[in-house]
N, C-alpha and C positions, 0 to 999 in steps of 0.2 A: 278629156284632160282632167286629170284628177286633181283637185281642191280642197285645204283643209275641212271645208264643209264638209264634200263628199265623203273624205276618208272618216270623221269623225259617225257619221250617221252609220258607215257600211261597220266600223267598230261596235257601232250600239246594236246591229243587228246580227250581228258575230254573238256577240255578248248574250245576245235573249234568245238564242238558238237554243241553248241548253234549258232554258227557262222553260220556254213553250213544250218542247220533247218532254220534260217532265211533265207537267201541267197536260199532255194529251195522255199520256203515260197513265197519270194518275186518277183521269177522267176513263178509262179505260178500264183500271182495275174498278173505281166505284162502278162503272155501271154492270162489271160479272160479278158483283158483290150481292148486287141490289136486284137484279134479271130474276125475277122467277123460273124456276126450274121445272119443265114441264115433265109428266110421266114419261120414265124410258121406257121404250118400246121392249116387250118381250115377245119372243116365239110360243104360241100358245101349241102344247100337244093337242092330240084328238079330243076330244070331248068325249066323257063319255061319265055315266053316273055311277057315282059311287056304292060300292056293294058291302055288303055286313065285313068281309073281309077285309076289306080298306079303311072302313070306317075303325076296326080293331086294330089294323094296325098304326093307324093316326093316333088310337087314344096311346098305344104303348109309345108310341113317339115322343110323346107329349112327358109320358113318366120320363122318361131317356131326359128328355133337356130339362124335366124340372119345371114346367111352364105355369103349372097351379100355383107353385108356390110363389112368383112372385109375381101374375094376375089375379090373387086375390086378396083382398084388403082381410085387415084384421075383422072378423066377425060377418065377412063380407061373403056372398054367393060365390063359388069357385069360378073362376076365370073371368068374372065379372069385373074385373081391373080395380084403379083406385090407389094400391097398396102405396105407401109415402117411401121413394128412395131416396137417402138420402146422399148427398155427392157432396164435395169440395166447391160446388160455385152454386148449389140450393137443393130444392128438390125437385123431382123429377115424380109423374103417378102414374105406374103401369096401364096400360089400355084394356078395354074389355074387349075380350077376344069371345062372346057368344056372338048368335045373329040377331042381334037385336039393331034397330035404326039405332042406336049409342057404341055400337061396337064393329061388326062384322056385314052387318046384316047386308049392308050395300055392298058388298067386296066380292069380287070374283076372283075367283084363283089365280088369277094371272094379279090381280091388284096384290094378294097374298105372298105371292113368288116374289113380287119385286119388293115388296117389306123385307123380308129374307134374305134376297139376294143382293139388293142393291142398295136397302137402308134407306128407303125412299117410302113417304106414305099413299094413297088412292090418286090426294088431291097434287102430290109433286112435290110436297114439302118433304123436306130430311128428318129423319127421325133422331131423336136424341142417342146421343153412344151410350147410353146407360142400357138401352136396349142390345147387345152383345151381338149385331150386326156384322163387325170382326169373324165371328164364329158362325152366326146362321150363314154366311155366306157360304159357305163349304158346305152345306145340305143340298141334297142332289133334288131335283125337280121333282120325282116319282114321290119325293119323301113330305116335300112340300106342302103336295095336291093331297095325300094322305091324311098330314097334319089338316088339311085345310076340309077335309071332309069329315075328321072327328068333330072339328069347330064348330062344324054347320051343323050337326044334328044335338046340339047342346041347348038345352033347354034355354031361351032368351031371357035375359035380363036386361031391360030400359036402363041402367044406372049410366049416366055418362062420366067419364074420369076427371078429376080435376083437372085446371090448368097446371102447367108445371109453375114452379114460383122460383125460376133461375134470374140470377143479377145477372145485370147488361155488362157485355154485348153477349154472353153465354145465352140471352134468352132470343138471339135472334139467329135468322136462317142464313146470314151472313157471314157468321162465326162456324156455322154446322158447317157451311161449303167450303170454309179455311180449312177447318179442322178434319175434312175428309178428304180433301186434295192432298193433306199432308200425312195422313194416316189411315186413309181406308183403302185396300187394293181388294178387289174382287176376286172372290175363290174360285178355285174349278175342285168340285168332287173329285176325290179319287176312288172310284170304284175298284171293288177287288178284282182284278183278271182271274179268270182260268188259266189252269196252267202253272199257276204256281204255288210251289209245296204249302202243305196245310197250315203250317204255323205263317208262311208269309202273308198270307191271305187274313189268318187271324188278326194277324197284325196289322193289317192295311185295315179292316175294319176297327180295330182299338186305333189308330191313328183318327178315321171316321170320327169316331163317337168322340173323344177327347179331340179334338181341336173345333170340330163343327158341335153338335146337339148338346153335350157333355158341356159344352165351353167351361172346360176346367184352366185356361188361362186368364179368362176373366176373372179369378181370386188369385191363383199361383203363378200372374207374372209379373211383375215389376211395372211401373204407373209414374209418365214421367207427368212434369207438372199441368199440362196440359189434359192428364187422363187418360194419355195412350197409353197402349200397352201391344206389343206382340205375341206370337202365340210362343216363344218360349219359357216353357214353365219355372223360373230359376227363384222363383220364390218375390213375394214382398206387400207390405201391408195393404188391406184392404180399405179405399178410403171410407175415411168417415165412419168406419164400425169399429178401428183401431183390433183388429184382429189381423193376425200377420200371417198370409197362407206358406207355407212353406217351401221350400224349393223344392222339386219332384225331378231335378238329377244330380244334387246332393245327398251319398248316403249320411252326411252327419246333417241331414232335417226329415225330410222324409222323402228323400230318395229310394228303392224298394228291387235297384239292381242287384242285390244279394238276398233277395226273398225266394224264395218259394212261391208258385203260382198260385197253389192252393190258398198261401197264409196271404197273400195280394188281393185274392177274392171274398176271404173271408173276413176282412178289413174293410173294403167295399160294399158285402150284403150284412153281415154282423156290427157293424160298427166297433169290433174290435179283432186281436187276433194276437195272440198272445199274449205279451204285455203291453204291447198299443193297443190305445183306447181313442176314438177321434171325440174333440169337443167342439164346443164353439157352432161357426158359421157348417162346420163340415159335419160335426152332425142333425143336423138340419136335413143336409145332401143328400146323408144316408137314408135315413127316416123316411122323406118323401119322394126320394127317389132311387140311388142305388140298389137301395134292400129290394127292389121289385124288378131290379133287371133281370132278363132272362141270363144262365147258368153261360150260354155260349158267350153273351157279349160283356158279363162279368170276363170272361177267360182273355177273351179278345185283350180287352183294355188291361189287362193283369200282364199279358206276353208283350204289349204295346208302354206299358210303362217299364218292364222291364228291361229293355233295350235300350230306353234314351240315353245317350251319352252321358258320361259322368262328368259331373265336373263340382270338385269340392273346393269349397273356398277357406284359404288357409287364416286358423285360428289368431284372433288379436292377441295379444301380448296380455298377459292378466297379471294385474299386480299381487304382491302379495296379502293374502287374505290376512284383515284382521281378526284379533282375537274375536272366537264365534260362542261366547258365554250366552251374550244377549240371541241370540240366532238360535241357538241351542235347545235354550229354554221357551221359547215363543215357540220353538216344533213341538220340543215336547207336549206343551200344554197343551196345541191346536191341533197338531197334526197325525201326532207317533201312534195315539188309539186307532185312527184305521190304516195310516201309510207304515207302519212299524217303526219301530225305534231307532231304525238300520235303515228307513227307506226301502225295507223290501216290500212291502205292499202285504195284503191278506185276502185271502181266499175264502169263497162261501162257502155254502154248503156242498154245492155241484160240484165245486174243484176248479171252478170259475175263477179268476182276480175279479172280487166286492171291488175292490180298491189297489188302484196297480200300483207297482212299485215305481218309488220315485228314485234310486239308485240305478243309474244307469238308463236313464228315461230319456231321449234325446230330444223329447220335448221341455226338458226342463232345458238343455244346454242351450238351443235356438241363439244366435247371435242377437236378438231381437228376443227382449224379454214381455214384451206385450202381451201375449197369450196369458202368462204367467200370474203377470199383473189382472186382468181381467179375470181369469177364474179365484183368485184368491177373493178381489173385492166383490164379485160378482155370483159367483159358485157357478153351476150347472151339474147337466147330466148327458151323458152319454145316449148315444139314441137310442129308442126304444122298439125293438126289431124281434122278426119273430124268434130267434136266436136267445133271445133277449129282451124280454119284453119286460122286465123290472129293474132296469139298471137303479144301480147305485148312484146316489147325487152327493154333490159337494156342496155344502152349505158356505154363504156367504159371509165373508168377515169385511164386509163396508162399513159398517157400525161398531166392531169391534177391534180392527186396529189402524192405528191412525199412518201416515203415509211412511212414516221414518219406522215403525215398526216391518208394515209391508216392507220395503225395503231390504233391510235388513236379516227380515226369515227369507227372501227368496235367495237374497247373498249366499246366506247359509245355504241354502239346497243346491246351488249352483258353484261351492266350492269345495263340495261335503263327497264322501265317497268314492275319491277319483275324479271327479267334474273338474273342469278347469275353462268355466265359462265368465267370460265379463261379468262384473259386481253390477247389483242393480241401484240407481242413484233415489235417493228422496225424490227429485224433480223427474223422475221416469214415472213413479207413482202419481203422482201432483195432477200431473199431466193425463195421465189415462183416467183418473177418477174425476176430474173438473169437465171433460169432454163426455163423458158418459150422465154428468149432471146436466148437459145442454141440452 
């Protein structure tokens, strides 16, 4: 017989139904937040030891991804780790990858493979996304154990890596296991089959090297605020270097579907190729790594970049340029002795571009003037390759024009000639030069 009592109590437990289901709920997600992650299991190949030829080809592997350069610290023993990355939530310090008890030394290839593959360390923990686990994921096992035998025969160095010094919750294994449920999906190689015509093959290898070893989208893809990023290349700043890599299937950034394969590879080993010149983070790329690839996988990645889809994205609306007196005269003075008076650039002695033309430069248009700003306040030089082993540098004007100057002259170059690119603001300058002081 039911009773106001009764029915009031059976309502209070109506009522906490929802309560409790959350509360187990929530008890549920903390404890796979907080569960230790034990080693996944991998399929080990046969065992077998490494020979002079495996070990050569680990070490060209190793050129292929670029791997010295960013395991070893400034001043530091090559691959001996340490190097300070810096990211959006702190720093991060490359691993020492010799065999030394601080690095390698305990790891067996299968502990190697699952770094690689599955972004996971010896002892279970997640390894930071700063390490491009997106991209080693797609290396095939054979290339792995390769890599992982050039390592071993590397002279050891004891240095052990710093801690990283990331702000919470980014410093804990809790947030790596969010952040990889949400954006890490495991690769399968794609090897090239027999059987299919020569350039497909090419190609499925330049896909290889660019999305796995190459991880050329870890700069040229877009980075939401979390850090992710996918492997398509459509361009977008590099954090924390404030360098902005470009789109790679836009012909107006550096898209290169109307290249020539030659002038694609010569761009890749030379660090230039007609009147492209790469600076910045990319020549870096070039220098300690492209310039050394072999001639075939240069071709690969030339046939493989030049098929990606196109996809241009349509110009903003650019207001009308004001009067360019003040822009004019600040080229004059800074610039016109080696870019020309015209922006056509000048030629050494070889017949070379000393200094390329900034008319028609579509590194100058970039929708993103960042580059722009950084080499002005900053300078640089192009890589120095055997092609080219004296480039020509650009001297810095940090000390010599203040932000509403910068400004100003880039306005000029980017509305001068035919250009019809966005104006660059004071506060665009402000901004890349106070962040470059941190």
């Amino acid at each position: 017989m039911s009773t106001p009592h009764n029915d009031a109590r059976r309502s209070r437990h109506r009522r906490l139904r929802p309560v409790l289901a959350l509360g187990l709920l929530l008890a549920a997600l903390l404890a796979w937040l907080l569960w230790p992650a034990a080693p996944i299991a991998v399929a080990s190949p046969s065992a077998a030891a490494a020979d002079a030829g495996t070990i050569e080809r680990g070490r060209y592997l190793a050129t292929l991804g670029n791997c010295q350069h960013c395991h070893t610290a400034r001043g530091g023993a090559p691959f001996a780790g340490g190097r300070a990355i810096t990211t959006p939530f702190g720093t991060v310090y490359s691993s020492n990858l010799t065999p030394s008890p601080a690095g390698l030394g305990g790891w067996s290839d299968d502990d190697f493979w699952r770094a690689l593959h599955h972004g996971q360390s010896r002892d279970g923990r997640w390894l930071s996304p700063a390490f491009p686990y997106n991209n080693t994921t797609h290396i095939t096992r054979t290339d792995s154990d390769a890599l992982y035998a050039f390592l071993h025969q590397l002279k050891p160095v004891d240095v052990p890596a710093p801690a990283h010094q990331l702000r919470w919750p980014f410093n804990t294994q809790a947030a790596l296991k969010v952040w990889r449920t949400l954006y890490f999906e495991e690769g399968q190689a794609e090897v090239a089959a027999a059987g299919l015509p020569a350039n497909a093959m090419e190609r499925q290898r330049g896909a290889y090297l660019v999305r796995g070893l190459g991880h050329c989208s870890a700069c040229h893809a877009p980075r939401n605020a979390l850090g992710a990023s996918g492997l398509d290349p459509a361009g977008g700043l590099i954090p924390a270097q404030n360098w902005y890599a470009p789109s790679l299937t836009n012909p107006l950034e550096a898209g290169v579907q109307d290249w020539p394969v030659e002038d694609i590879m010569a761009l890749l080993r030379d660090g230039r190729a007609g009147t492209a010149v790469v600076t910045g983070p990319m020549a870096e790329v070039v220098q300690h790594s492209t310039q050394h690839w072999q001639a075939a996988d240069l071709r690969a990645v030339a046939l493989y970049l030049q098929q990606l889809p196109r996809t241009e994205t349509p110009r903003a609306a650019v207001p009308a340029a004001a009067p360019a007196s003040l822009g004019a005269k600040l080229y004059e003075k800074h610039c016109a002795q080696c870019h020309g008076e015209q922006g056509q650039g000048i030629r050494g002695r070889d017949g070379q571009w000393a200094y390329p033309p900034l008319a028609g430069n579509r590194a100058v248009t970039l929708a993103s003037p960042a580059n722009l700003v950084q080499m002005v306040l900053n300078g640089g030089f192009a890589p120095a390759t055997t092609a080219h082993p004296r480039p020509f540098g650009m001297p810095p004007f940090v000390l010599t024009l203040s932000d509403r100057e910068v400004a100003t002259l880039l306005t000029y170059l980017r509305t001068q000639w035919g250009h019809q690119a966005p104006p660059v603001s004071e506060l665009d300058v402000q901004r890349l030069r106070e962040s470059a002081a941190r």
